[in-house]
N, C-alpha and C positions, 0 to 999 in steps of 0.2 A: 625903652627904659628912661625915667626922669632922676636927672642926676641934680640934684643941693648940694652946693660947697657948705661946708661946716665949720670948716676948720684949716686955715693953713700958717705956716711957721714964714709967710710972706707974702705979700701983695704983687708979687708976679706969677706967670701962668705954671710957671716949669719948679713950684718947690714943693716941699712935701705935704699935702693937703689930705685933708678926710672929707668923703662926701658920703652924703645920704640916697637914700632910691627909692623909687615908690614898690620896691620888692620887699623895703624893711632890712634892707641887708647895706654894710657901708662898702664903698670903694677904698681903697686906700692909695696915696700916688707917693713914690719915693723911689728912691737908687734901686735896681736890683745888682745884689753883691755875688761876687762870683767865688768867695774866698769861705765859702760857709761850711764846706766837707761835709753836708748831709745828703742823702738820697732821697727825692722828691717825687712823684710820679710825674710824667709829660704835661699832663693838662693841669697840674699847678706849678705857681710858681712862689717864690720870696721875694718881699720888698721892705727894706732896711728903712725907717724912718725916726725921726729922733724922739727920744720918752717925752721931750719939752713939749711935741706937740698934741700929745694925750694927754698931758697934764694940763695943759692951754684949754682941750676940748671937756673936759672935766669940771673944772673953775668956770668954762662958759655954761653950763650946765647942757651943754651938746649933746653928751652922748649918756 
């Protein structure tokens, strides 16, 4: 898989970023919260990322 960074809330490797793929589908990297009280199946998961940086990808005309 070919991963495009798009978008992230900072210039180091480890913060909340959106990438693109040549699947047409995005990754997204952020905290997983452990405090969420919902029931998810095993093979997915949740990952908390802040609204600024969709709004960021948005106004860049990113996504």
């Amino acid at each position: 898989m070919k991963v495009t960074k798009l978008v992230s809330s900072c210039d180091l490797k480890d913060c909340p970023t959106i990438y693109a793929t040549d699947r047409g589908t995005l990754l997204v990297q952020g905290e997983t919260p452990a405090d969420h009280g919902l029931r998810i199946p095993a093979h997915e998961t949740l990952v908390e990322i802040p609204v600024e940086l969709f709004r960021k990808a948005v106004r860049d005309n990113l996504v």
